[in-house]
N, CA, C and O atoms as a Tinker XYZ file with bonds, in Angstrom:
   492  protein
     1  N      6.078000   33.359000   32.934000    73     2
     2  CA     6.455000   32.612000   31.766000    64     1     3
     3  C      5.561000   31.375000   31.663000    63     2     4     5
     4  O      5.189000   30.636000   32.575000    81     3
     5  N      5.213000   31.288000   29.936000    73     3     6
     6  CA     3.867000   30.019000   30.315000    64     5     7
     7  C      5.114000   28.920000   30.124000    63     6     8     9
     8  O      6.206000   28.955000   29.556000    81     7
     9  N      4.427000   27.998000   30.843000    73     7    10
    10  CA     5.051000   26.675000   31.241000    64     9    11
    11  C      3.990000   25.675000   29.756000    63    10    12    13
    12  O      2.780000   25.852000   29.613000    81    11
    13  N      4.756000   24.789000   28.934000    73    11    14
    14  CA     3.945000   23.975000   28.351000    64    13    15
    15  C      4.631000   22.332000   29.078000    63    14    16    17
    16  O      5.198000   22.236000   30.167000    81    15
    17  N      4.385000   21.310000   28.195000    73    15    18
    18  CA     4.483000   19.834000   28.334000    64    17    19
    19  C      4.738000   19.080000   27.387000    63    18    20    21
    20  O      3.823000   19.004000   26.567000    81    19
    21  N      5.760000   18.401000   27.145000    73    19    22
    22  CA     5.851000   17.398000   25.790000    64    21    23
    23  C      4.943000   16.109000   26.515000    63    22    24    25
    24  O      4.670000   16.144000   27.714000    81    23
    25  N      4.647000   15.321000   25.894000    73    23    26
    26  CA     3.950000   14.002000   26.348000    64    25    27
    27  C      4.148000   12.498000   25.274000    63    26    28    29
    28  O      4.267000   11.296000   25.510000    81    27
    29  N      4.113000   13.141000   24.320000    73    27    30
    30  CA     4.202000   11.837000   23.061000    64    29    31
    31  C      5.390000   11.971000   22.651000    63    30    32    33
    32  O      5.651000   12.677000   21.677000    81    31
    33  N      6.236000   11.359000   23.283000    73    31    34
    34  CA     7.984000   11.090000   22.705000    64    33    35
    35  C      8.135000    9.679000   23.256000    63    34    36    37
    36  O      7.765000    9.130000   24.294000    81    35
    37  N      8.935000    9.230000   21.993000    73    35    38
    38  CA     9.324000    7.851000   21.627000    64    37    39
    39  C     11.187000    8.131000   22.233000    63    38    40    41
    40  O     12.163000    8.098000   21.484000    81    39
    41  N     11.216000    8.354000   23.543000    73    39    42
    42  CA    12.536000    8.251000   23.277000    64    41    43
    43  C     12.999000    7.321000   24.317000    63    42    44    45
    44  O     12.365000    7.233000   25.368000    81    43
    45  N     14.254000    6.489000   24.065000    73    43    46
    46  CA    15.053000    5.456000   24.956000    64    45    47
    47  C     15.880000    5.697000   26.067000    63    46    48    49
    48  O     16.546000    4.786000   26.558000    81    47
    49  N     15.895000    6.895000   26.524000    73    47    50
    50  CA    16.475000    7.548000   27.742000    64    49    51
    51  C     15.496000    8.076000   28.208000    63    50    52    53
    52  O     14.975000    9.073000   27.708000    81    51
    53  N     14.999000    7.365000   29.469000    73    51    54
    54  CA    13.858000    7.826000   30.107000    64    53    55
    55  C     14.112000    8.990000   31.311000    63    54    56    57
    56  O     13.265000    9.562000   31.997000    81    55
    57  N     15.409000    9.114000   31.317000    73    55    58
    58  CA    15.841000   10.583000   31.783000    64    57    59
    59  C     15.642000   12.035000   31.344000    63    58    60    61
    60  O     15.660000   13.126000   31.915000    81    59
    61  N     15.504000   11.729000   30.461000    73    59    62
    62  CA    15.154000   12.940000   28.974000    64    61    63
    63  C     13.299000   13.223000   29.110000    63    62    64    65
    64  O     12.944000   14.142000   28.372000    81    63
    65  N     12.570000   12.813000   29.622000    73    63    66
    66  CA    11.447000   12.710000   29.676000    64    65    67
    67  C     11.146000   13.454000   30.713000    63    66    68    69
    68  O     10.450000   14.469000   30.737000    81    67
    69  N     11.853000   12.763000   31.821000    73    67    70
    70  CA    11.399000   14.006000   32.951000    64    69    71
    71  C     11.706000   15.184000   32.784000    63    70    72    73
    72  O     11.065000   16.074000   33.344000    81    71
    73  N     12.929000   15.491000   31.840000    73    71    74
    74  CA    13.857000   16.921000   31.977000    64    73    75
    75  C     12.932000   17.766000   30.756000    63    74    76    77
    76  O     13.088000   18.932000   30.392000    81    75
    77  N     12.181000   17.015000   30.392000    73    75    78
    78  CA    11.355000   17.579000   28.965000    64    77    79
    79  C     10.061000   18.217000   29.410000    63    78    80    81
    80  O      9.734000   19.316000   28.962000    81    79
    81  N      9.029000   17.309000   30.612000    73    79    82
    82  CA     8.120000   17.499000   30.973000    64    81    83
    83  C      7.567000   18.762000   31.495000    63    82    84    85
    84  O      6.415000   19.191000   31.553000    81    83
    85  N      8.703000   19.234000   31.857000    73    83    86
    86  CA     8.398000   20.785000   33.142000    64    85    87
    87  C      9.308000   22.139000   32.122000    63    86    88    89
    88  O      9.505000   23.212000   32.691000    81    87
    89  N      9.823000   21.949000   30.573000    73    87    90
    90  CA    10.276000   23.231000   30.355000    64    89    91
    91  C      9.444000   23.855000   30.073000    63    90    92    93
    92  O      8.227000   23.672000   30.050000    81    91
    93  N     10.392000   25.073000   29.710000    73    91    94
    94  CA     9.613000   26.746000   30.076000    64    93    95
    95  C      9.587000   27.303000   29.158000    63    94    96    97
    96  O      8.854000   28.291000   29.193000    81    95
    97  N     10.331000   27.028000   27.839000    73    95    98
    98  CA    10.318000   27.152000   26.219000    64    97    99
    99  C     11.068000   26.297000   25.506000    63    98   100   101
   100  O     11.770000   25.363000   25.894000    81    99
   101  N     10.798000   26.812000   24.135000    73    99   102
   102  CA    11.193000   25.511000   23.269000    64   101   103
   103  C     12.804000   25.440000   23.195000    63   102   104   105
   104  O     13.284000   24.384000   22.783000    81   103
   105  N     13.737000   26.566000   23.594000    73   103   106
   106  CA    15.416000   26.366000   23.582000    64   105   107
   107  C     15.623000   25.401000   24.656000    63   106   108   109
   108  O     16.456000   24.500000   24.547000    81   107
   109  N     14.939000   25.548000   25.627000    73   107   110
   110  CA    14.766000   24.204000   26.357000    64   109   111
   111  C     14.906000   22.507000   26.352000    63   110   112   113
   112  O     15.574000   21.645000   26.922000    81   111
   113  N     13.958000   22.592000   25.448000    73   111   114
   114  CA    13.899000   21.461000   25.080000    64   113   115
   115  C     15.037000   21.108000   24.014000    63   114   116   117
   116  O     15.615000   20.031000   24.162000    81   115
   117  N     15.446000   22.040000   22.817000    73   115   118
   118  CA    16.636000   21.640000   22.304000    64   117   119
   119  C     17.713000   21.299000   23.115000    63   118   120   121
   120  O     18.275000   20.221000   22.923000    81   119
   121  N     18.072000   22.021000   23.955000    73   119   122
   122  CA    18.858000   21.848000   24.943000    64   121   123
   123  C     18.882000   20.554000   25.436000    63   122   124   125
   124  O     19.897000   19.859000   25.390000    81   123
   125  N     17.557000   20.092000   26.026000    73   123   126
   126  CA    17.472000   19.152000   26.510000    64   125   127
   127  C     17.969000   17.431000   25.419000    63   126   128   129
   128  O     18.594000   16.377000   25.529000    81   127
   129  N     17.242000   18.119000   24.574000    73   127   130
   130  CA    17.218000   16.596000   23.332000    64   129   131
   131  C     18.311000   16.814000   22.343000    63   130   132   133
   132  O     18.447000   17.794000   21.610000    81   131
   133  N     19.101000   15.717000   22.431000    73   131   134
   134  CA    19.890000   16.068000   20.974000    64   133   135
   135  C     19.329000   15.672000   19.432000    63   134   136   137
   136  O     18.256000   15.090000   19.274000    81   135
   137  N     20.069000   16.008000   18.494000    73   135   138
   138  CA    19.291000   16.072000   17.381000    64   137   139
   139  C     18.197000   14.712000   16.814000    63   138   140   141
   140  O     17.148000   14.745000   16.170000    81   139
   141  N     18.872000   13.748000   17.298000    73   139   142
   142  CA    18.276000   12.598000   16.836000    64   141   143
   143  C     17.146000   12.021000   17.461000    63   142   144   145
   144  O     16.579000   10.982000   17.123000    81   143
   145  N     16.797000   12.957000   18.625000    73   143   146
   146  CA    16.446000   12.590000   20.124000    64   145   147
   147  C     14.797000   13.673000   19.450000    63   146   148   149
   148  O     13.673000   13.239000   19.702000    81   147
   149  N     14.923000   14.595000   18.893000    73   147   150
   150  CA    14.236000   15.720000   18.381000    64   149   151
   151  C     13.639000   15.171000   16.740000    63   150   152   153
   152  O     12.822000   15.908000   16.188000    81   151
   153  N     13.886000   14.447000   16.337000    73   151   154
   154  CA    13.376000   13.648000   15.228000    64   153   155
   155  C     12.540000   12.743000   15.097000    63   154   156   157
   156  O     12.074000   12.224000   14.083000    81   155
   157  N     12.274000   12.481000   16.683000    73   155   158
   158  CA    11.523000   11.107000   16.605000    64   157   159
   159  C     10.581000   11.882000   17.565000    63   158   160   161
   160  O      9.675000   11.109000   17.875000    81   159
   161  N     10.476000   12.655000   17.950000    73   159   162
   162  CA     9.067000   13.549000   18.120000    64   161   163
   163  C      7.811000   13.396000   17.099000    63   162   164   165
   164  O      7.824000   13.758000   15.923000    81   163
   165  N      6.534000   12.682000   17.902000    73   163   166
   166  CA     5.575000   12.404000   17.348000    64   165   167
   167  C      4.794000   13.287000   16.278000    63   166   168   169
   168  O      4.152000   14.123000   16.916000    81   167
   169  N      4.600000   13.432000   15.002000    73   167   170
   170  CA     4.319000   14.188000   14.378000    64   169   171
   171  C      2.858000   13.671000   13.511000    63   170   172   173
   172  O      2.796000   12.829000   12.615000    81   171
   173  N      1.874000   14.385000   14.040000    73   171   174
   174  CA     0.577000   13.674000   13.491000    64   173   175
   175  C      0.373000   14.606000   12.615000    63   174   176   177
   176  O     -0.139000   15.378000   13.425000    81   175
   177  N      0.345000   15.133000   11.728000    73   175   178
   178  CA     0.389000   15.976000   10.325000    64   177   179
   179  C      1.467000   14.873000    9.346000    63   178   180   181
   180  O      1.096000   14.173000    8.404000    81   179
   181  N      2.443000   14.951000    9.734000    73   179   182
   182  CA     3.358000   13.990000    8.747000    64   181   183
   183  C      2.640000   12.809000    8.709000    63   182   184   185
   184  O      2.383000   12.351000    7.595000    81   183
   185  N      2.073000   11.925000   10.192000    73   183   186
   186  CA     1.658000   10.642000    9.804000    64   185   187
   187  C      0.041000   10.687000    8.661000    63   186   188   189
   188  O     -0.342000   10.300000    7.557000    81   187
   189  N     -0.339000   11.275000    9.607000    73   187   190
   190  CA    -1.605000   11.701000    8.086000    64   189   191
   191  C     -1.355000   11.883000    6.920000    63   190   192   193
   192  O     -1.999000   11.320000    6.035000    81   191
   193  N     -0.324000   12.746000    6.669000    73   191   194
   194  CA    -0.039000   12.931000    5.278000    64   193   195
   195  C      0.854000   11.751000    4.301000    63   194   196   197
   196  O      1.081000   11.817000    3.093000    81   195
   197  N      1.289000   10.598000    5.343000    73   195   198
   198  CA     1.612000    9.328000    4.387000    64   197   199
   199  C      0.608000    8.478000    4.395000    63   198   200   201
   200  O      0.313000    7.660000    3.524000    81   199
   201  N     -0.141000    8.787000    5.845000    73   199   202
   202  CA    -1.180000    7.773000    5.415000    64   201   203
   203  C     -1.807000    7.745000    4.345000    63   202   204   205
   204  O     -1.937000    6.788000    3.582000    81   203
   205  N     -2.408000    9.274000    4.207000    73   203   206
   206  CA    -3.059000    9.502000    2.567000    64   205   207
   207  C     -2.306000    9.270000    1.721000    63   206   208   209
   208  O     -3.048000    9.002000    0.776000    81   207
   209  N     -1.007000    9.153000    1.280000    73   207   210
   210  CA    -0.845000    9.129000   -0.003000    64   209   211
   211  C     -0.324000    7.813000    0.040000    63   210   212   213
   212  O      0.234000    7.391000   -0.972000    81   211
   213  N     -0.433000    6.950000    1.247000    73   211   214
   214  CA    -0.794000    5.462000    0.782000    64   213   215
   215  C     -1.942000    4.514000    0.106000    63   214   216   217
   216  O     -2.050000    3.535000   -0.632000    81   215
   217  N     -2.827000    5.571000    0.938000    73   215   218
   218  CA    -4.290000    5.337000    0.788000    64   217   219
   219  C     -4.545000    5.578000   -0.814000    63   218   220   221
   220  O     -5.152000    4.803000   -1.554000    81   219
   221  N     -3.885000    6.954000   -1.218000    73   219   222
   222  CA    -4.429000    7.544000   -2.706000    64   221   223
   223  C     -3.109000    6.382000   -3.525000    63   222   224   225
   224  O     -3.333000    6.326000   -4.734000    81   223
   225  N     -2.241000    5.774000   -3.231000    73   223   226
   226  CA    -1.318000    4.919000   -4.253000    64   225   227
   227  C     -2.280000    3.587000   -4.090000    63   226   228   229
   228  O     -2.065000    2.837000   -5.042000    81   227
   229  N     -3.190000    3.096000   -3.261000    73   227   230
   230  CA    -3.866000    2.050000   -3.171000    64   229   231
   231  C     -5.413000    2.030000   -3.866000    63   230   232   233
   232  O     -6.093000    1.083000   -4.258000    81   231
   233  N     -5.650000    3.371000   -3.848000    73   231   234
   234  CA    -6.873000    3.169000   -4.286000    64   233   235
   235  C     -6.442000    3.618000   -6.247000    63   234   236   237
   236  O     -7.015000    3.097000   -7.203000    81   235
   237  N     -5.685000    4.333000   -6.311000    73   235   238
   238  CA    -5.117000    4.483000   -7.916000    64   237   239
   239  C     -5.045000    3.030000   -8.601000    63   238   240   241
   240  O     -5.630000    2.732000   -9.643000    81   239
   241  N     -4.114000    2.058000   -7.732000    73   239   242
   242  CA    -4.140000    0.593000   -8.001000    64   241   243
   243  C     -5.223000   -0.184000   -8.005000    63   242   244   245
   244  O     -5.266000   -1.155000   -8.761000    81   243
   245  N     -6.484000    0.186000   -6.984000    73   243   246
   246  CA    -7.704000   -0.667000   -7.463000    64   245   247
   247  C     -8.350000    0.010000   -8.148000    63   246   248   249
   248  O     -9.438000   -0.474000   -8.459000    81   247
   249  N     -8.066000    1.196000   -8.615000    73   247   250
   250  CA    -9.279000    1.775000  -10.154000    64   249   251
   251  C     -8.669000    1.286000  -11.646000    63   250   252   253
   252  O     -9.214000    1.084000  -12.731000    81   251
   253  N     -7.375000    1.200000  -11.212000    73   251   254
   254  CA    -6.625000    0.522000  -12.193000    64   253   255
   255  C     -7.005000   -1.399000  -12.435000    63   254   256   257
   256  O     -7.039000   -2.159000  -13.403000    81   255
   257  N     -7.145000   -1.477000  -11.511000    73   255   258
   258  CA    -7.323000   -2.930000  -11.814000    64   257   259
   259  C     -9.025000   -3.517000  -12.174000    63   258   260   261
   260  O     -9.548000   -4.591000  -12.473000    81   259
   261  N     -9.343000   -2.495000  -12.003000    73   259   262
   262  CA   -11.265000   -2.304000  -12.215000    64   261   263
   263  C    -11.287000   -1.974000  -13.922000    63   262   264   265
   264  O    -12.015000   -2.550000  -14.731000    81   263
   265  N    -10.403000   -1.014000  -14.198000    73   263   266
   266  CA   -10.576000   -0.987000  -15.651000    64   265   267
   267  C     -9.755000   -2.306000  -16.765000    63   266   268   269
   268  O     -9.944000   -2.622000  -17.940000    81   267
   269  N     -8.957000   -2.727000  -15.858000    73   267   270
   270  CA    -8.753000   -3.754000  -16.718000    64   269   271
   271  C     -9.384000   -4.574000  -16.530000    63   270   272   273
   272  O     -9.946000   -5.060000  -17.512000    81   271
   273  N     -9.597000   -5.075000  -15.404000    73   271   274
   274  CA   -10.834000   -6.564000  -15.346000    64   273   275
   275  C    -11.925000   -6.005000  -16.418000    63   274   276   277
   276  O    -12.223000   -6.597000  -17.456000    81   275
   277  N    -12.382000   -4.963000  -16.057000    73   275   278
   278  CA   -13.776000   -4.760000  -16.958000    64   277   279
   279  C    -13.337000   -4.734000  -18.824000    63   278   280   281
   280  O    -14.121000   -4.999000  -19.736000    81   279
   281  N    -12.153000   -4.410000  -18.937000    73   279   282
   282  CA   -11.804000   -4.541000  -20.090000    64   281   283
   283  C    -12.105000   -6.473000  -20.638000    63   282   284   285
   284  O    -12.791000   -6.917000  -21.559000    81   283
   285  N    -10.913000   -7.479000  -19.180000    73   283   286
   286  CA   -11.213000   -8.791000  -19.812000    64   285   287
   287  C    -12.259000   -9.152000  -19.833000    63   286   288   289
   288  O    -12.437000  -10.002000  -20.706000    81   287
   289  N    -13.515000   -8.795000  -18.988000    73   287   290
   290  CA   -14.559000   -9.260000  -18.731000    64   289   291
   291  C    -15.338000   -9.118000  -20.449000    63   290   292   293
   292  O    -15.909000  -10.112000  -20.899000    81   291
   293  N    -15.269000   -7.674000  -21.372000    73   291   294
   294  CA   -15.315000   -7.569000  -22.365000    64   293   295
   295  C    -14.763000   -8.483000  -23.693000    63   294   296   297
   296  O    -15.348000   -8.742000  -24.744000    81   295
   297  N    -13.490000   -8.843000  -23.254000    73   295   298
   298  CA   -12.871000   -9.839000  -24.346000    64   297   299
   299  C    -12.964000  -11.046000  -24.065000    63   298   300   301
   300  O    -12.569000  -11.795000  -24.959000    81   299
   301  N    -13.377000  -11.566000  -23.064000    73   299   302
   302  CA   -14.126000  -12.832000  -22.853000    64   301   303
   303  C    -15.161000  -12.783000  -23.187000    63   302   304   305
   304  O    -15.571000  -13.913000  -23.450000    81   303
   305  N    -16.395000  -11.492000  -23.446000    73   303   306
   306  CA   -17.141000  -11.815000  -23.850000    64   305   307
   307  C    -17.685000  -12.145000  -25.549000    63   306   308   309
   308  O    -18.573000  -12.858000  -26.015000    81   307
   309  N    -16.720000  -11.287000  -26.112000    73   307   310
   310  CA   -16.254000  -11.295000  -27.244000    64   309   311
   311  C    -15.987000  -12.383000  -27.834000    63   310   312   313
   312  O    -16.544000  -12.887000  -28.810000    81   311
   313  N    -14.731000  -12.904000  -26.952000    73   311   314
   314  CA   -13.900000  -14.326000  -27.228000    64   313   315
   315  C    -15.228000  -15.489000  -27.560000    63   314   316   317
   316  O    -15.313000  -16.029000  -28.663000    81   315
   317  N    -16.316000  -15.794000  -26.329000    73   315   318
   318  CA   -17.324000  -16.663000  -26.693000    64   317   319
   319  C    -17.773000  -16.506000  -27.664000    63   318   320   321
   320  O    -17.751000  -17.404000  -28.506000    81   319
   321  N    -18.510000  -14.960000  -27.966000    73   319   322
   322  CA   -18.751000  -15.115000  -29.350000    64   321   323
   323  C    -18.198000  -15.369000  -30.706000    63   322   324   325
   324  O    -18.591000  -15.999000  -31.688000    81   323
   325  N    -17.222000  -14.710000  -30.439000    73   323   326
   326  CA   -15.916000  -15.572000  -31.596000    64   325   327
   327  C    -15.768000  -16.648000  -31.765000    63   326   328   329
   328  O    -15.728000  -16.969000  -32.952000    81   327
   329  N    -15.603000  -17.822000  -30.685000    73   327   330
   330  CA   -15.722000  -19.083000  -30.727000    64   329   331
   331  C    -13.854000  -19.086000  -30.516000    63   330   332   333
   332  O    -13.138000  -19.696000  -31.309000    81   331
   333  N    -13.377000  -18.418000  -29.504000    73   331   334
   334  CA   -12.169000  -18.623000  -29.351000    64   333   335
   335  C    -11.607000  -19.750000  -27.870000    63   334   336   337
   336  O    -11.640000  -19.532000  -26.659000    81   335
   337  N    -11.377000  -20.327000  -28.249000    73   335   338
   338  CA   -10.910000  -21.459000  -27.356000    64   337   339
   339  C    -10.768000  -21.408000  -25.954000    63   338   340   341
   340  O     -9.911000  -20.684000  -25.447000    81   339
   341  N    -11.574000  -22.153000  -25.235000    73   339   342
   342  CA   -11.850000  -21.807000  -23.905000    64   341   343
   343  C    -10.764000  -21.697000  -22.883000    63   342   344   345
   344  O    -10.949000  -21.231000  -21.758000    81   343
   345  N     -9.345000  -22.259000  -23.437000    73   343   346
   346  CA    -8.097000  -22.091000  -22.417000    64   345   347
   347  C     -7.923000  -21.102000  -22.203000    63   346   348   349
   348  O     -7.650000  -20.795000  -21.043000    81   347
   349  N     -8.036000  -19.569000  -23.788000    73   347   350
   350  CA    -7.736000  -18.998000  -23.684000    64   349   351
   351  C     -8.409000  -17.819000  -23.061000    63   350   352   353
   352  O     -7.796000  -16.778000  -22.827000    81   351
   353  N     -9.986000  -18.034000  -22.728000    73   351   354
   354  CA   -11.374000  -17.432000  -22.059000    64   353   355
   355  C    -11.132000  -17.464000  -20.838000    63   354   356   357
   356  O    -11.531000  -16.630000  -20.025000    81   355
   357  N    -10.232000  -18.753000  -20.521000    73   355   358
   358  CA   -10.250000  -19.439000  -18.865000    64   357   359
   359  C     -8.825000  -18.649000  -18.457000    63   358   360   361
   360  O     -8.719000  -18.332000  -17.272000    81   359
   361  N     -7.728000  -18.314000  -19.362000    73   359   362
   362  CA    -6.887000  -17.659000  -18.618000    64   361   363
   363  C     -7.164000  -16.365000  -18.746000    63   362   364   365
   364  O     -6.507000  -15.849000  -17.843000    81   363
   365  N     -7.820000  -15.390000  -19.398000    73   363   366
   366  CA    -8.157000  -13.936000  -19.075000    64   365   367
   367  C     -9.370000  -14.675000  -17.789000    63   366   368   369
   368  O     -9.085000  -14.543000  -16.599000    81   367
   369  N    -10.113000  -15.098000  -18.024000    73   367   370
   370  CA   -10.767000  -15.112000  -16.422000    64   369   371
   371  C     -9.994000  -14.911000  -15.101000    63   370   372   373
   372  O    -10.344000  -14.282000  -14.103000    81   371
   373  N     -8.741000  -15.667000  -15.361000    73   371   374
   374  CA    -8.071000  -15.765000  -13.838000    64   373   375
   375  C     -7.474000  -14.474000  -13.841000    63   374   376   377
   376  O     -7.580000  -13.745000  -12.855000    81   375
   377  N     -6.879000  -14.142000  -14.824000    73   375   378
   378  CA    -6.426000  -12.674000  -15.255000    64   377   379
   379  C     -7.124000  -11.990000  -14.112000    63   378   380   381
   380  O     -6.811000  -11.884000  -12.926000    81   379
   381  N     -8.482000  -11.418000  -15.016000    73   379   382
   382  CA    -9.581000  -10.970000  -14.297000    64   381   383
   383  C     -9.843000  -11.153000  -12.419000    63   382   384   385
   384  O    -10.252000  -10.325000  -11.604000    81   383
   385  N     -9.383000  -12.667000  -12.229000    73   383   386
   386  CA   -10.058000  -12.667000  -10.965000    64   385   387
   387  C     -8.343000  -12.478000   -9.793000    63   386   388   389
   388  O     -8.194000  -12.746000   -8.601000    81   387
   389  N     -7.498000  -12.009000  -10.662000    73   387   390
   390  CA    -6.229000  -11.985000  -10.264000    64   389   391
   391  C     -6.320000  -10.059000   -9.779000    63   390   392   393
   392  O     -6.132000   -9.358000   -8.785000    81   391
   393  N     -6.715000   -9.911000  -11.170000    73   391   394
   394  CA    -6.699000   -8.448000  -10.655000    64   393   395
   395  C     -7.610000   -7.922000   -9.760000    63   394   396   397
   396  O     -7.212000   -6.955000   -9.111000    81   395
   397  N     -9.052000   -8.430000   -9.509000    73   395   398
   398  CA    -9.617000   -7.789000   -8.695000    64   397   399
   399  C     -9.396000   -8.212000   -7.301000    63   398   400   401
   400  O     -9.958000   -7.618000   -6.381000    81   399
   401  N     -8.376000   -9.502000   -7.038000    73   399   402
   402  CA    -8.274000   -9.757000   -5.885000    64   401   403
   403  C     -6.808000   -9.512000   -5.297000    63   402   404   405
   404  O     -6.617000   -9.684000   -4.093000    81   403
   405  N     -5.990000   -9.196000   -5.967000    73   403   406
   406  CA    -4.207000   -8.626000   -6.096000    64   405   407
   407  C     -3.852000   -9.404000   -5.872000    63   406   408   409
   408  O     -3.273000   -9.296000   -4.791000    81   407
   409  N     -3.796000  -10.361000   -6.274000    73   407   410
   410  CA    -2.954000  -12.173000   -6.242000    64   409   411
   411  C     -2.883000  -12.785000   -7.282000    63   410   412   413
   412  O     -3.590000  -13.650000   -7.801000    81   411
   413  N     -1.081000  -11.785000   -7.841000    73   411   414
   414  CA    -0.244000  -12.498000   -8.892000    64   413   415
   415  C     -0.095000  -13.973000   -8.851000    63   414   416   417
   416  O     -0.255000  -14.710000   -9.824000    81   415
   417  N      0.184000  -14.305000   -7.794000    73   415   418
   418  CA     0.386000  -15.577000   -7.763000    64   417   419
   419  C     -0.787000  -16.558000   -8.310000    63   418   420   421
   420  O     -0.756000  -17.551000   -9.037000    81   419
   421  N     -1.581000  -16.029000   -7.812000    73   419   422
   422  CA    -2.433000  -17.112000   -8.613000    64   421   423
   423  C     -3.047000  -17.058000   -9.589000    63   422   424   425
   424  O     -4.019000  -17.791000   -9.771000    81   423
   425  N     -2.497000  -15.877000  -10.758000    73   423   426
   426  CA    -2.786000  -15.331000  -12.202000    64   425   427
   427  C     -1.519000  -16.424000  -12.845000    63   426   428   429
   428  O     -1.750000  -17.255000  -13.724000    81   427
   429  N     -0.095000  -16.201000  -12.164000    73   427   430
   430  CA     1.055000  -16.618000  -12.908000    64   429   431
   431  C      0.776000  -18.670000  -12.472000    63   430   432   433
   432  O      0.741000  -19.491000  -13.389000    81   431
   433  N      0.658000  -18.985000  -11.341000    73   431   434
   434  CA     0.480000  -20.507000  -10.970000    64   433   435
   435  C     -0.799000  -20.784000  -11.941000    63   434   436   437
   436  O     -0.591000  -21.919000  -12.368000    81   435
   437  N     -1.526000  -20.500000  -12.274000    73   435   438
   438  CA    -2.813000  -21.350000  -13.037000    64   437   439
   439  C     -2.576000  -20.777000  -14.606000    63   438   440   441
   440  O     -3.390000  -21.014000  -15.498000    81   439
   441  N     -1.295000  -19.955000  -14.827000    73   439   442
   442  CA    -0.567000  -19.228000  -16.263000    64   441   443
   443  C     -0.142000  -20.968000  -16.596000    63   442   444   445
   444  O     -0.468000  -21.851000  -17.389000    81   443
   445  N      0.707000  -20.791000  -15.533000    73   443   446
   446  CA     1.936000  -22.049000  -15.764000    64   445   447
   447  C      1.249000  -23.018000  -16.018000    63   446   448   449
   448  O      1.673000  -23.696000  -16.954000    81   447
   449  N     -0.067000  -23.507000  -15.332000    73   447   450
   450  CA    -0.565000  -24.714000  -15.296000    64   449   451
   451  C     -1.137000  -25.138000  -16.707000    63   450   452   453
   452  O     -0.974000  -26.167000  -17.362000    81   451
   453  N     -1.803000  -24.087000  -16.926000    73   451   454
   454  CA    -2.268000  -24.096000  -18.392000    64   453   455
   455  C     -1.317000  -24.136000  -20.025000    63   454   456   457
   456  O     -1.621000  -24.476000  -21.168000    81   455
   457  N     -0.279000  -23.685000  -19.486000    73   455   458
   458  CA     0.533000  -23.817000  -20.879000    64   457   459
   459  C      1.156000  -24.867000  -20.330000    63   458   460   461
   460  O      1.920000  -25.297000  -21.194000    81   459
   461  N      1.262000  -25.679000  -19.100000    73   459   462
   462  CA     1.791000  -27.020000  -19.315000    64   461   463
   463  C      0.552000  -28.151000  -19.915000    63   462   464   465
   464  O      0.749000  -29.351000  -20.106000    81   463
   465  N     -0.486000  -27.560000  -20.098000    73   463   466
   466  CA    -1.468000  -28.837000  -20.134000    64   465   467
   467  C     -2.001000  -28.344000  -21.560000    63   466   468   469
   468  O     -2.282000  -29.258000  -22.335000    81   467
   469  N     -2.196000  -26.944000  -22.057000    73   467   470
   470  CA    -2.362000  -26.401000  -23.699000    64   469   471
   471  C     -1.261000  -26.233000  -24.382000    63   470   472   473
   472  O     -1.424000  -26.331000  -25.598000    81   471
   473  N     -0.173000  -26.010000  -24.021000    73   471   474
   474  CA     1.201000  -25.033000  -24.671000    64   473   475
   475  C      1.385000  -23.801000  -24.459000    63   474   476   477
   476  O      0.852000  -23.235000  -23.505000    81   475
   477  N      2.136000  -23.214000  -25.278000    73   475   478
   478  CA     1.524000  -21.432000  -25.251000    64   477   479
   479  C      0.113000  -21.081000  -25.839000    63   478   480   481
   480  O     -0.517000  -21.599000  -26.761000    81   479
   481  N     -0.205000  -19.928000  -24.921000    73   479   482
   482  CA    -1.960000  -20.172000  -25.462000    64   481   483
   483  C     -1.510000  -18.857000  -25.787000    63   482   484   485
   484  O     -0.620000  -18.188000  -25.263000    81   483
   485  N     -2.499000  -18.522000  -27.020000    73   483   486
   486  CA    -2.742000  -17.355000  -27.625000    64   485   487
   487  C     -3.216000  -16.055000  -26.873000    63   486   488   489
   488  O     -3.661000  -16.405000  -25.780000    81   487
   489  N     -3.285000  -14.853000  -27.015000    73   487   490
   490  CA    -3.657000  -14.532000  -26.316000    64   489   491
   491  C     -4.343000  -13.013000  -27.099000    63   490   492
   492  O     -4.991000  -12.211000  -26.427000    81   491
């Protein structure tokens, strides 16, 4: 009978480890682990497969934020030629430099700052 080896288990009864190490098939090991004990068995297919679709929800969010910057980068350029008021050039800029760097905060803090020192600015 082939003999295998568990090795990568996360579990908190380090009694369970030795009794895991030396079985002789897998009823074994159920035996050995109870259900919750059998869940936290290291699974590198599952972790890959969230990694990617963290990876693909992160990179969706920076192609997304590439087409809009490049959009303000357009209506600022516009805006100069229009002759539209530079508060309102200066807050799609931060816009712009909000999205390509993912820091709301400092799109909405220099928002605030500006309609306390212009009013509501057009937009």
């Amino acid at each position: 009978m082939k003999e295998f080896k568990l090795f990568d288990l996360d579990i908190e009864d380090n009694q369970n480890i030795s009794n895991i190490q030396n079985v002789s098939n897998i009823s074994d090991v159920h035996n050995v682990l109870n259900v919750s004990d059998a869940q936290n068995i290291y699974n590198p297919i599952a972790v890959q497969k969230e990694a990617e679709a963290k990876q693909t929800v992160a990179w969706k969010s920076y192609q997304e934020a590439i087409v809009k910057s490049g959009q303000l980068t357009s209506d600022i350029t516009k805006g100069i030629q229009a002759g539209v008021k530079p508060e309102v050039l200066l807050l799609k800029a931060i816009k712009c430099i909000s999205l390509i760097t993912d820091d709301k905060v400092f799109y909405e803090l220099n928002k605030s700052n500006l309609e306390k020192l212009y009013g509501l600015l057009d937009r």
